[in-house]
C-alpha positions as CSV (number, residue, x, y, z in Angstrom):
1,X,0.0,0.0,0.0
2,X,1.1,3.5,-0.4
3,X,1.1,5.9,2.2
4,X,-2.3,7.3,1.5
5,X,-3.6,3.4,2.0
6,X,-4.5,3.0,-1.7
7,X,-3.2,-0.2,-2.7
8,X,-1.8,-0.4,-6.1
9,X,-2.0,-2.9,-8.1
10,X,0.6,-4.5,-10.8
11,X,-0.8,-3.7,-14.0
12,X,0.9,-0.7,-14.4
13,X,4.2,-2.8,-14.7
14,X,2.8,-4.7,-16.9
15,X,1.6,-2.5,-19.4
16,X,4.8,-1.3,-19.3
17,X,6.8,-4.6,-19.9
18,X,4.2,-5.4,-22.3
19,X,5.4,-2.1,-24.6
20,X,9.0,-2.8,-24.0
21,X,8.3,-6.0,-25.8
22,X,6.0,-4.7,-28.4
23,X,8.6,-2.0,-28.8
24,X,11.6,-4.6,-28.8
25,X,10.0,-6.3,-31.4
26,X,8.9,-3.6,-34.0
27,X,12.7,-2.4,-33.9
28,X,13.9,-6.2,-34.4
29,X,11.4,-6.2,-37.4
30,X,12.4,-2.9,-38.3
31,X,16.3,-4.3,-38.9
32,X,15.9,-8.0,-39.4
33,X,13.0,-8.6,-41.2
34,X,12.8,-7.3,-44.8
35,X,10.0,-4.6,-44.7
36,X,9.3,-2.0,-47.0
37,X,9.3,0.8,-45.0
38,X,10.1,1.2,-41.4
39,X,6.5,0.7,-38.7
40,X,6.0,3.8,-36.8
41,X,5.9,2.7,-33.3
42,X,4.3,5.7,-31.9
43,X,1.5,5.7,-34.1
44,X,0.4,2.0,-33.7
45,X,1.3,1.6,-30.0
46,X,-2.0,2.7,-28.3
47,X,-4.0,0.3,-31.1
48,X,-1.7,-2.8,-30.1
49,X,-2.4,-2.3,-26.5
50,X,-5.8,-2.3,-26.9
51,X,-6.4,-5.5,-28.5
52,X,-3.8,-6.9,-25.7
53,X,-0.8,-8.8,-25.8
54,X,-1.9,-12.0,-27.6
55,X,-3.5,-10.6,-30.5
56,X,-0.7,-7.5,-30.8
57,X,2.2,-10.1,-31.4
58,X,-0.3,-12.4,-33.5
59,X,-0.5,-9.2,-36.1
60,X,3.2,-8.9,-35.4
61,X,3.5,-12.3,-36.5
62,X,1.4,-12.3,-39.3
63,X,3.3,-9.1,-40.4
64,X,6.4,-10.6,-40.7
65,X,5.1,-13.6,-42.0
66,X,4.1,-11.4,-45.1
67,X,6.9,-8.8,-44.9
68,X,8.2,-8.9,-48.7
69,X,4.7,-8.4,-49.7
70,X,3.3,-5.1,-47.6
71,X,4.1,-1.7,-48.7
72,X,2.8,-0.4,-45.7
73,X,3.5,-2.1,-42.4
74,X,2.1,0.8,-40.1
75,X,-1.1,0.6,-41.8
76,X,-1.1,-3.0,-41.8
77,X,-0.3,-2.8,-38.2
78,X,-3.5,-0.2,-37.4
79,X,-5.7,-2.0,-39.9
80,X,-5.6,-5.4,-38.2
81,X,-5.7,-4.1,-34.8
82,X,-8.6,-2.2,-35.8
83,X,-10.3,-5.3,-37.3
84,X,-9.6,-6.8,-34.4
85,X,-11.2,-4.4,-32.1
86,X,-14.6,-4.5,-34.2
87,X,-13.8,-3.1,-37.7
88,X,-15.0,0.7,-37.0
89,X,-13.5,2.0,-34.7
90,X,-13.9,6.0,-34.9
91,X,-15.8,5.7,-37.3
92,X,-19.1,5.4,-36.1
93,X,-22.1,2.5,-35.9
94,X,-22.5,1.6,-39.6
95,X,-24.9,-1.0,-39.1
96,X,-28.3,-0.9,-39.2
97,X,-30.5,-1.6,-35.8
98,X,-32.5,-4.1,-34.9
99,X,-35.6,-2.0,-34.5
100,X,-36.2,0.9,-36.8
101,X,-39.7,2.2,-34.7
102,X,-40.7,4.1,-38.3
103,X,-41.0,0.1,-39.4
104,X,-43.2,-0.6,-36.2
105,X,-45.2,2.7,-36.8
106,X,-46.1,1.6,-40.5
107,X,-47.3,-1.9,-39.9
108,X,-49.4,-0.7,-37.2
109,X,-50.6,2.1,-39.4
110,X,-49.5,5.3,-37.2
């Protein structure tokens, strides 16, 4: 506990670990693994930790899999995390509800 009796709890520390490894391994694929252009760390960090640790080093994985062949890792980076997080994210609901009450008004004629 601190000294204002709040206890704290690990995850900090391990958010932190988990972008010293995300971070370890962009820069190893930076260097070691063929790709077209460089991945931005900074602008796909924040997306990888939100899908969490698993699924960030699956794309990672996949990425180098397929590194000859993307032109754009970063993008491929922030498109599969967003895919992974539900496909629009910022974007914006684009699909239709299950209720539309102008349906419901017309079938009972109101």
């Amino acid at each position: 506990m601190d000294p204002k009796g709040v206890r704290r709890s690990g995850n900090f520390a391990k958010r932190n670990s988990t972008s010293t490894k995300l971070s370890r391994k962009i820069g190893w694929l930076n260097n070691h693994a063929g790709l077209q252009e460089e991945i931005r760390f900074a602008d796909v960090k924040e997306l990888l930790a939100q899908v969490g640790d698993e699924e960030a080093f699956m794309i990672l994985q996949n990425l180098e899999k397929k590194a000859r062949d993307i032109q754009k890792p970063t993008n491929y980076i922030i498109s599969s995390a967003r895919n992974s997080l539900g496909g629009n994210r910022g974007r914006g609901n684009r699909t239709r509800p299950r209720f539309w009450p102008s349906a419901a008004l017309h079938r009972r004629g109101g």
